[in-house]
ZALODO-207008 format. One record per residue (C-alpha): residue number from 1; residue in three letters; x, y, z. Coordinates in Angstrom, 2 decimals. Layout:
REM residues N
{r NUM; ALA; {X; Y; Z}}
...
//
This chain:
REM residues 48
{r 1; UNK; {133.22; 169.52; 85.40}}
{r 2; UNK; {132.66; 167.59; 88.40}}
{r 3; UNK; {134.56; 164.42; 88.79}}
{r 4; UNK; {134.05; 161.77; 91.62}}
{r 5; UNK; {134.83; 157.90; 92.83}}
{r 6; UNK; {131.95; 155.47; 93.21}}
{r 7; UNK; {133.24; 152.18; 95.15}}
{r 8; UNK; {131.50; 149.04; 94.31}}
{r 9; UNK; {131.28; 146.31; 96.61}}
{r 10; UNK; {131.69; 142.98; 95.85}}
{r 11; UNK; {128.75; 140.81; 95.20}}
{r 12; UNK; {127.69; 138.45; 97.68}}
{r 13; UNK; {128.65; 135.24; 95.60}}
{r 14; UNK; {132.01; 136.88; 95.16}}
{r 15; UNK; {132.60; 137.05; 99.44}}
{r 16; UNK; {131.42; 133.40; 99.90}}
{r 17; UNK; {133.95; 132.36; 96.91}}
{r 18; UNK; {136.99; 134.42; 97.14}}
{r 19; UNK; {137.04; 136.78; 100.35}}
{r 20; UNK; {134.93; 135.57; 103.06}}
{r 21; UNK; {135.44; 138.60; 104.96}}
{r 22; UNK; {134.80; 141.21; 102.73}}
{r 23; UNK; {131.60; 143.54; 102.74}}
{r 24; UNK; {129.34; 142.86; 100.45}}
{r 25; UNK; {126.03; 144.11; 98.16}}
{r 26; UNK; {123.46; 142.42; 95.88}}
{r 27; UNK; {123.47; 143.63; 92.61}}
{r 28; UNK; {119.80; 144.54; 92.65}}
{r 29; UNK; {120.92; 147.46; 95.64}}
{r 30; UNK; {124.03; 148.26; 93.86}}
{r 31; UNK; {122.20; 149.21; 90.66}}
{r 32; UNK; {119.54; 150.76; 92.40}}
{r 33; UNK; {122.73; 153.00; 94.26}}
{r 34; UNK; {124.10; 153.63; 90.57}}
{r 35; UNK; {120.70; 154.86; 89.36}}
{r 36; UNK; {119.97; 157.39; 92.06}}
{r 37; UNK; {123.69; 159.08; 92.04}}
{r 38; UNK; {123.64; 159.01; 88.11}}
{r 39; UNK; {120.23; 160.67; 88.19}}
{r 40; UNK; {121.27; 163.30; 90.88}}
{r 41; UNK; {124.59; 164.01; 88.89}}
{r 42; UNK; {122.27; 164.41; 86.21}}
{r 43; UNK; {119.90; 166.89; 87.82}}
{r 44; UNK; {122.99; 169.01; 89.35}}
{r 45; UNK; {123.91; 169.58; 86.11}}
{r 46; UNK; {123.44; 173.69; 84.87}}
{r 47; UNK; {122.11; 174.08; 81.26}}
{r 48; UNK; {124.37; 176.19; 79.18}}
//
């Protein structure tokens, strides 16, 4: 089984609240990012 880390950024309400400097993402990209690797771990994956 492959195993793997997906960092999240903070969202950009987040950085203006708590940590101005931080890097930042709007949901809408992150989710789209989540979709794509989720659906390419998916297709990677061998059928027994």
């Amino acid at each position: 089984m492959k195993v793997g880390f997906v960092h999240i950024t903070a969202l950009p309400e987040q950085v203006i609240k708590y940590w101005s400097e931080s890097p930042f993402m709007p949901i809408e990209m992150t989710r789209q990012a989540l979709s794509l690797i989720i659906s390419r771990q998916i297709q990677s994956i061998d059928p027994i």
